[in-house]
Each structure stands twice: as structure tokens, then as C-alpha cells.
TITIPA-385680 format. One record per residue: x, y, z of N, C-alpha, C, O in turn; residue number from 1. Coordinates in steps of 0.1 Angstrom, whole numbers. Layout:
N
(pt (X Y Z) (X Y Z) (X Y Z) (X Y Z) NUM);
...
***
This chain:
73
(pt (68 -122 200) (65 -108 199) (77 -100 195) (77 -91 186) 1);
(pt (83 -102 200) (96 -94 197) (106 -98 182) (114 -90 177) 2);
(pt (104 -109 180) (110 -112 166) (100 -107 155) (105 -106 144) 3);
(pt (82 -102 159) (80 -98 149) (81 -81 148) (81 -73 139) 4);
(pt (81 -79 162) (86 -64 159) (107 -61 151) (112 -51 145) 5);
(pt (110 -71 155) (125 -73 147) (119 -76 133) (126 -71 124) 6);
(pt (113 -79 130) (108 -81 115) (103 -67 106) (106 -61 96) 7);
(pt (94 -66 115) (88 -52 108) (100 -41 105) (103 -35 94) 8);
(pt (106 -40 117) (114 -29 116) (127 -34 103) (135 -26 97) 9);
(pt (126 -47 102) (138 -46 90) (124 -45 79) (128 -34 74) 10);
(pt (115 -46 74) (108 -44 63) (108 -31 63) (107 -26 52) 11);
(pt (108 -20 75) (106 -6 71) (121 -6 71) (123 3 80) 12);
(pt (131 -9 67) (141 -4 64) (145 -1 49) (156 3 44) 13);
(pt (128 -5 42) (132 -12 28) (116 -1 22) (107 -3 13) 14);
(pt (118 14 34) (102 20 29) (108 25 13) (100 24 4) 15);
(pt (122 31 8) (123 38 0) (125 32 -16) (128 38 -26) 16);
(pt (121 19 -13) (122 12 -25) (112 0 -24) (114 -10 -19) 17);
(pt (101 4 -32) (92 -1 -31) (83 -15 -32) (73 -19 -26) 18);
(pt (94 -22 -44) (98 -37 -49) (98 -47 -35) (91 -57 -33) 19);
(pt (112 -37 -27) (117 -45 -14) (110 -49 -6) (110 -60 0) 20);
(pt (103 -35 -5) (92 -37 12) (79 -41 5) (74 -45 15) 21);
(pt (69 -44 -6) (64 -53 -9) (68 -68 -3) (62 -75 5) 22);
(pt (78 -71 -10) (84 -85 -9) (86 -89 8) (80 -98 13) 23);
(pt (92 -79 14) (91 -79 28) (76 -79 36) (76 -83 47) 24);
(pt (67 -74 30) (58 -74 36) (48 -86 33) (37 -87 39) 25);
(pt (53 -95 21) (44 -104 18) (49 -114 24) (41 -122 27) 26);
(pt (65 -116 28) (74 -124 32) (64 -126 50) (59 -136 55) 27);
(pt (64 -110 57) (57 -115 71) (42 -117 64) (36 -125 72) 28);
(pt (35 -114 56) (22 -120 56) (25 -140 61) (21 -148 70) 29);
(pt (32 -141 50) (30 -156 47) (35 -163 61) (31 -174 64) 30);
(pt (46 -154 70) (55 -160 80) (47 -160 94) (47 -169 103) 31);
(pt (38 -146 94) (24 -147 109) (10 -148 103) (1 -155 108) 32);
(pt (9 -143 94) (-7 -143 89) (-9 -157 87) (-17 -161 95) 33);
(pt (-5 -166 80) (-14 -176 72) (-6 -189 85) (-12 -200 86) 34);
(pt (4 -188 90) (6 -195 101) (-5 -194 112) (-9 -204 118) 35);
(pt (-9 -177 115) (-20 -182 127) (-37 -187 125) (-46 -191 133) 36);
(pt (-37 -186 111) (-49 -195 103) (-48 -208 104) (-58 -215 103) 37);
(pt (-35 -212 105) (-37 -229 106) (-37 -231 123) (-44 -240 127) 38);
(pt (-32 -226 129) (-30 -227 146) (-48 -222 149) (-52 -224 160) 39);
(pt (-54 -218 142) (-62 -208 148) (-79 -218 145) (-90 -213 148) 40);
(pt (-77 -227 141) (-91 -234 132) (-100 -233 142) (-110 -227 138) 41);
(pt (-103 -237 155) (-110 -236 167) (-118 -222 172) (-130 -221 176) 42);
(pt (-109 -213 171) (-110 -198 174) (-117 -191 163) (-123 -180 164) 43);
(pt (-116 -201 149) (-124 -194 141) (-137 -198 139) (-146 -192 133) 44);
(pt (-136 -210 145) (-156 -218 149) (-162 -207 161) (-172 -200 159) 45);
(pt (-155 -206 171) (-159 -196 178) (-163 -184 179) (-171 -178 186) 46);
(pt (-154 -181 169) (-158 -163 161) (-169 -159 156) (-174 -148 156) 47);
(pt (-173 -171 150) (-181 -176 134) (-197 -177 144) (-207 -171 142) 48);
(pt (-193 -188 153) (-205 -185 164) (-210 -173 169) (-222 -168 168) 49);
(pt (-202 -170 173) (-202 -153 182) (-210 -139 169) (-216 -129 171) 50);
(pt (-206 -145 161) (-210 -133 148) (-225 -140 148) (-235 -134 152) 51);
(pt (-227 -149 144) (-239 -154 141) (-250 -150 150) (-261 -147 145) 52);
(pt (-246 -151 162) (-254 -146 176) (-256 -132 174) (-268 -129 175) 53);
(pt (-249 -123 173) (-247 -112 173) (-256 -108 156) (-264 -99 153) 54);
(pt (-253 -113 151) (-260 -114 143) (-278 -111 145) (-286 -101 144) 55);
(pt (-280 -125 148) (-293 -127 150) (-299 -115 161) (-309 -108 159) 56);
(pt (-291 -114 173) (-292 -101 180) (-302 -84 176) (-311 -77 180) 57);
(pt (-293 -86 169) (-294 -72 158) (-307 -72 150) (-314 -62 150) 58);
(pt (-311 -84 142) (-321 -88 134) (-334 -87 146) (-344 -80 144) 59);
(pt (-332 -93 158) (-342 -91 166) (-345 -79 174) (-354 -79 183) 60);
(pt (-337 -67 171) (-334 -54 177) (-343 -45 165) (-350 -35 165) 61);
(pt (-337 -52 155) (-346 -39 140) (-360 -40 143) (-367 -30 144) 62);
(pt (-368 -57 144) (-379 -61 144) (-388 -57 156) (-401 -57 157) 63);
(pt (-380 -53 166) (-386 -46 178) (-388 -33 175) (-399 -30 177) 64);
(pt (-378 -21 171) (-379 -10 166) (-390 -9 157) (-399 -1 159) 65);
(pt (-389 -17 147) (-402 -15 136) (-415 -15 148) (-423 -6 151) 66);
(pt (-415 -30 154) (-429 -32 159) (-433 -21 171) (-444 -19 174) 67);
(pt (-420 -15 177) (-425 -3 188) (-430 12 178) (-437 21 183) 68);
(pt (-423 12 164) (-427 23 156) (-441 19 153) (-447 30 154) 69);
(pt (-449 11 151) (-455 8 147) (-470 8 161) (-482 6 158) 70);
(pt (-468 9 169) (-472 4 181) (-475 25 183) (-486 29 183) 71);
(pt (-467 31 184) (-466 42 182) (-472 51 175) (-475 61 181) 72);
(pt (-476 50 163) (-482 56 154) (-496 53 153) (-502 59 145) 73);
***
């Protein structure tokens, strides 16, 4: 945590030239972002789960609404 807050703060040392802090900011994309995608493969079956549920949730929440509008009228 602390090396990437040392990180950030040297890319914002680079806000006034715009080339720099690009480069700097693609530099941490590639150095935490796409490293915690390969660490992360498990956590993203899980997610992927959890959305899907949540998902279906929701679809079964509209269909109740309809059928109590309907029940209603």
C-alpha cells in the first residue's frame, strides 16, 4: 500500500506535463491493475456469481411488481 501511494504521488509530480503523467499513469495501470487480474482469477468467478444472483434477484422483483400492478387494477 504504501509503495503505491509512493507511486501515485511521483506520477502527480508529472500533472504539468501531460505526455509524462500519461506514461506514468499507464506505467501503474500495467504495474497494479493487470497484475491484480492475474492474482485475482477466483475472485472474479465469485463476482461473476454474485452478479448473476443479483441479477436474477432483480428480474424476479420487476415480475412481482408487474404481477402486484396487475392484481391491483
Amino acid at each position: 500500500m504504501k509503495q503505491f501511494k509512493e507511486d501515485c504521488f511521483e506520477a502527480m509530480q508529472h500533472i504539468p506535463n501531460y505526455k509524462k503523467l500519461k506514461k506514468k499513469v499507464v506505467e501503474l495501470y500495467k504495474k497494479y491493475v493487470l497484475q491484480e487480474k492475474i492474482y485475482d482469477k477466483e475472485g472474479k468467478r465469485d463476482k461473476s456469481q454474485k452478479r448473476q444472483y443479483l441479477e436474477s434477484m432483480v428480474q424476479y422483483g420487476r415480475a412481482q411488481v408487474t404481477t402486484n400492478q396487475d392484481e391491483h387494477k
